[in-house]
C-alpha angles and dihedrals in degrees: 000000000000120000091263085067104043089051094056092050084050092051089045086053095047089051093059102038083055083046089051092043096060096038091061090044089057092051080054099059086052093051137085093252125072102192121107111269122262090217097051085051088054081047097051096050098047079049087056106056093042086062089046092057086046086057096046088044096056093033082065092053099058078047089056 
């Protein structure tokens, strides 16, 4: 698997972690509790250093 591919797993794993997130926000508006979820917290941040490998990935390929 070359770096192109991996990125666009990456990108596909990112899609459905910020789908999840909001999915679980929205339970949350339905719910009882108006705090923002622990578990979309967890979510977000997976989401965010997922995006942070995407970005070191392509950034060594401009290296390359």
């Amino acid at each position: 698997m070359n770096n192109e591919e991996l990125i666009r797993e990456l990108e596909s794993i990112s899609q459905i972690l910020s789908e999840r997130a909001i999915s679980v926000l929205r339970e949350a508006l339905h719910g009882d509790d108006p705090s923002r979820p622990a578990q979309e917290k967890k979510i977000t941040q997976a989401r965010r250093a997922i995006e942070k490998a995407i970005h070191l990935l392509r950034s060594t390929e401009i290296d390359d």
